[in-house]
SEMAR-182698 format. One record per atom (N, C-alpha, C): residue number from 0; residue in three letters; x, y, z. Coordinates in Angstrom, 2 decimals, padded with zeros to 5 digits. Atoms other than C-alpha are relative to their C-alpha. Layout:
N
NUM,Ala,X,Y,Z
...
! end
This chain:
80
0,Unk,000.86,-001.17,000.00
0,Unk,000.00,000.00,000.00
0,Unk,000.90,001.23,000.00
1,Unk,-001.13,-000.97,000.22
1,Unk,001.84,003.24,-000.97
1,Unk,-000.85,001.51,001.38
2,Unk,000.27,-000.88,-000.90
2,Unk,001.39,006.44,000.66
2,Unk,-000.99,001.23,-000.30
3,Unk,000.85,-000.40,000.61
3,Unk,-001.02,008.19,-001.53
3,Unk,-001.48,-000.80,000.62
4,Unk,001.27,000.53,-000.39
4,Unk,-003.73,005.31,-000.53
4,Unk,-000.27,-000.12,001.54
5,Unk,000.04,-000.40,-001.46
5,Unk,-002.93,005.86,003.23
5,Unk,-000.56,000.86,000.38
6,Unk,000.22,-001.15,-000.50
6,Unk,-003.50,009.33,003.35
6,Unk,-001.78,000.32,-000.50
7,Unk,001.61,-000.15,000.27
7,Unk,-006.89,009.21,001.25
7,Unk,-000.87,-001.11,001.12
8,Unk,000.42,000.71,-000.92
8,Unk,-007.90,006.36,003.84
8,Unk,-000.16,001.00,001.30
9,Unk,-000.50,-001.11,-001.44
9,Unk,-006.90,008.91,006.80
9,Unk,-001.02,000.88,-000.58
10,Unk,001.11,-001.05,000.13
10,Unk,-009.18,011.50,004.96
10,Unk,-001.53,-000.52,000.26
11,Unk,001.41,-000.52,000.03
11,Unk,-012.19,009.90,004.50
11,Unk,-000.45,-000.54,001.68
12,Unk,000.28,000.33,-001.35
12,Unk,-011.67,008.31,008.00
12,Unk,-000.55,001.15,000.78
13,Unk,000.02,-001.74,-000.40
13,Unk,-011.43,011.84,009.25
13,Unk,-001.25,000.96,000.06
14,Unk,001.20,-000.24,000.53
14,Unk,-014.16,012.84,007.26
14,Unk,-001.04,-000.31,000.72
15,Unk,001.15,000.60,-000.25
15,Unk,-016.70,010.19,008.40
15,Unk,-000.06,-000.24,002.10
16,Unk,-000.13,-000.32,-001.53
16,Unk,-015.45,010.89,011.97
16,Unk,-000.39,001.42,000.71
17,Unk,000.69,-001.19,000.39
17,Unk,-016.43,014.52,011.67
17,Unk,-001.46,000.16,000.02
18,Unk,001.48,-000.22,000.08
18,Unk,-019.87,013.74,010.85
18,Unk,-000.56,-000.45,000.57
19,Unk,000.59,000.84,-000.98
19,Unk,-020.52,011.41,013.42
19,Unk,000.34,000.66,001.21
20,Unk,-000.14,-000.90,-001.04
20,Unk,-019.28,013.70,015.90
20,Unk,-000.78,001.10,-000.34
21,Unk,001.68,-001.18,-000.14
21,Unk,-022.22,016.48,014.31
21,Unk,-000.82,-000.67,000.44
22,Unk,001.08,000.95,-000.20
22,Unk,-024.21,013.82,014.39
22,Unk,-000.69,000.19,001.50
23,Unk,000.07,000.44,-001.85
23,Unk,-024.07,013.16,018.01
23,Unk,000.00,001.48,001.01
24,Unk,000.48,-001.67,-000.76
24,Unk,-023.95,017.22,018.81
24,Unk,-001.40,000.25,-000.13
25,Unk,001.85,000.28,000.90
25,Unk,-027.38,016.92,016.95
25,Unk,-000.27,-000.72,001.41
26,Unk,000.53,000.83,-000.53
26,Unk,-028.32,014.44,018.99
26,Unk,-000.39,000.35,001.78
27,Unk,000.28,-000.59,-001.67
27,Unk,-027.53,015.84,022.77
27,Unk,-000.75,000.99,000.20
28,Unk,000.69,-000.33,-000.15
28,Unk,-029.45,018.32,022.18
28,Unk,-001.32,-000.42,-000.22
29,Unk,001.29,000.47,000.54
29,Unk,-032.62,016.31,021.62
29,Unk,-000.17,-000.52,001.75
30,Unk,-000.53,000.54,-001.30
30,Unk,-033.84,015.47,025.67
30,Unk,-000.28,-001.10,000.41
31,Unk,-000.30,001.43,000.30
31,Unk,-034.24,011.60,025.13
31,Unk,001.16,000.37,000.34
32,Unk,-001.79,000.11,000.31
32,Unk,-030.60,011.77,024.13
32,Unk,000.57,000.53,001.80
33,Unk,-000.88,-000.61,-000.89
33,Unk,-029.55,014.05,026.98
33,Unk,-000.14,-000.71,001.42
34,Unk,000.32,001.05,-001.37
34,Unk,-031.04,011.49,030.08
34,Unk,000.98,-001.65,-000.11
35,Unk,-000.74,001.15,-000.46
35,Unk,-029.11,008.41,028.98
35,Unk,001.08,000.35,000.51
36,Unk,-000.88,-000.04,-000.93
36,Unk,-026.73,007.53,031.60
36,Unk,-000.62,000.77,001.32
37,Unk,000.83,-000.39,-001.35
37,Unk,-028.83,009.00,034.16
37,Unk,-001.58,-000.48,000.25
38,Unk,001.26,000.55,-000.16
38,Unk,-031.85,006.60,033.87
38,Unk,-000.07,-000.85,001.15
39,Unk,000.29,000.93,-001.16
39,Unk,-032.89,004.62,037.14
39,Unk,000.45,-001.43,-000.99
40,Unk,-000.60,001.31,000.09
40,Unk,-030.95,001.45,037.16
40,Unk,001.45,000.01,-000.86
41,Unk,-001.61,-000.30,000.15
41,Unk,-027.71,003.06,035.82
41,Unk,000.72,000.19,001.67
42,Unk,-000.90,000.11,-001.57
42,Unk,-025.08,002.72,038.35
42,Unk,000.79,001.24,000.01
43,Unk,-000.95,-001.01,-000.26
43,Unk,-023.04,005.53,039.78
43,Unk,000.97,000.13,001.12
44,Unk,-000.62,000.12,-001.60
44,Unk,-020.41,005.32,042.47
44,Unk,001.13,000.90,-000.71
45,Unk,-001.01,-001.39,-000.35
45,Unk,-018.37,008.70,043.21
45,Unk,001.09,-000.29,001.37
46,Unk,-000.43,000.15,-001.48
46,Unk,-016.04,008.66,045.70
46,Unk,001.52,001.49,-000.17
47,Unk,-001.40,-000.86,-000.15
47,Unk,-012.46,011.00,046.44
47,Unk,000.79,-000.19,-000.84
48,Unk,-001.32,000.47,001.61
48,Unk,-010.79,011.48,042.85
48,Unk,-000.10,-001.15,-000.73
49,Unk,000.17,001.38,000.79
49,Unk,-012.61,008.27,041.45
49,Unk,-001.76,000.17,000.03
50,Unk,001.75,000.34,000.52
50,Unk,-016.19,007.92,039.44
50,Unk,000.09,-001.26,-000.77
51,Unk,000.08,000.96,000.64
51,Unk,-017.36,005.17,037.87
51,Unk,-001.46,-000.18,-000.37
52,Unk,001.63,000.42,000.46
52,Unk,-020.56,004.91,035.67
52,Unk,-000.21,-000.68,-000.96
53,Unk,000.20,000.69,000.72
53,Unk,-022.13,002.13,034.50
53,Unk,-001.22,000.34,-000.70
54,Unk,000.76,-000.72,000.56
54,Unk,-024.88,003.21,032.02
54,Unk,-001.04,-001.50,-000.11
55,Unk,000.64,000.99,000.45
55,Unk,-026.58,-000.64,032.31
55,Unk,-001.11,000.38,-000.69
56,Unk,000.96,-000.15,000.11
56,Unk,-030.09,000.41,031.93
56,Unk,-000.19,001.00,-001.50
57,Unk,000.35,-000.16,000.65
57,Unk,-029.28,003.16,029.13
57,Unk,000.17,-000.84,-001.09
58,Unk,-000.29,000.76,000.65
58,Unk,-027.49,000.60,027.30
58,Unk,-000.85,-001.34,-000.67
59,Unk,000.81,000.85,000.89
59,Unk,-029.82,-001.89,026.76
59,Unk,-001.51,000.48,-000.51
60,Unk,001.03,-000.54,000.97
60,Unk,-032.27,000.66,025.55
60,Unk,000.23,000.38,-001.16
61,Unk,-001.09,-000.54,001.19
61,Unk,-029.83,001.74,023.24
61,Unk,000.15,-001.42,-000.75
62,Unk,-000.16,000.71,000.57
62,Unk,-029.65,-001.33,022.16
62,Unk,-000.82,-000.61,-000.48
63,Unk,001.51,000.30,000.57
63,Unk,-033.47,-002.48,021.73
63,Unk,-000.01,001.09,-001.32
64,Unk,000.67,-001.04,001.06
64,Unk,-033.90,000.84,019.60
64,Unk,000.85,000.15,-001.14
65,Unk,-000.76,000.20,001.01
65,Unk,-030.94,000.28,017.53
65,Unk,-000.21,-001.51,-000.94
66,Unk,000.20,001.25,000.56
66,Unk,-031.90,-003.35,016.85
66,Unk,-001.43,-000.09,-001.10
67,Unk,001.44,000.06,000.74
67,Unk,-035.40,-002.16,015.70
67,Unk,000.69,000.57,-001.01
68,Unk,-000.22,-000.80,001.40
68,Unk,-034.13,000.34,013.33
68,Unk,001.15,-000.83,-001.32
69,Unk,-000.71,000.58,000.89
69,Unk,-031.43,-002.16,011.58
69,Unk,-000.98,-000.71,-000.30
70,Unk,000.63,001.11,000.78
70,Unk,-034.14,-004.75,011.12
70,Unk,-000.78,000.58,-000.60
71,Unk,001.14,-000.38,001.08
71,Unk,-036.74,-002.34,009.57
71,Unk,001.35,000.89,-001.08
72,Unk,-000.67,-000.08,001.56
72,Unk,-033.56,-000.97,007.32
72,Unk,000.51,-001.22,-000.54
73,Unk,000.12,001.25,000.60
73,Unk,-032.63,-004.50,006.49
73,Unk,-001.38,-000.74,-000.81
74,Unk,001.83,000.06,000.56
74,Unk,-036.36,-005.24,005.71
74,Unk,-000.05,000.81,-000.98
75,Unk,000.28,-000.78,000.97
75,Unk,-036.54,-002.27,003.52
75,Unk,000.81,-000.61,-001.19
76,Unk,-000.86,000.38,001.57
76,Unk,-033.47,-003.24,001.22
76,Unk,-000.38,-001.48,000.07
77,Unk,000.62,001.45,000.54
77,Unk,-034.20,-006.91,000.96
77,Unk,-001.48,-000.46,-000.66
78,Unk,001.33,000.42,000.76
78,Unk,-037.62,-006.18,-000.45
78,Unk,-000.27,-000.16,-001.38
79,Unk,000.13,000.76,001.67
79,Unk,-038.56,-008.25,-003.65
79,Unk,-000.63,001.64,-000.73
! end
């Protein structure tokens, strides 16, 4: 691989890292978005110069609502 196809790799990486970071500025402001990680049954333990948060609860909502939306875009393109 020379160094021409590196650097266009590095761009559009760059690129598509860019827009997923608007994306997600988009997104915190929406206030769904702005409560995960602070939903009952996320964990939080603070203590003297040490946090630790486990986001269980937003996570597997995040993960139901992501599972719906791949199977109805999978569904869409696989239609005869």
């Amino acid at each position: 691989m020379d160094i021409q196809a590196v650097g266009k790799v590095l761009l559009i990486v760059g690129i598509g890292l860019a827009l997923v970071g608007g994306f997600l500025m988009l997104l915190a402001r929406l206030p769904f978005f702005s409560q995960l990680g602070n939903l009952p049954g996320d964990i939080r333990v603070e203590g003297q110069g040490f946090s630790c948060i486990v986001p269980i609860v937003s996570m597997i909502l995040l993960s139901i609502v992501l599972t719906i939306l791949v199977n109805v875009i999978v569904r869409l393109i696989n239609r005869p």
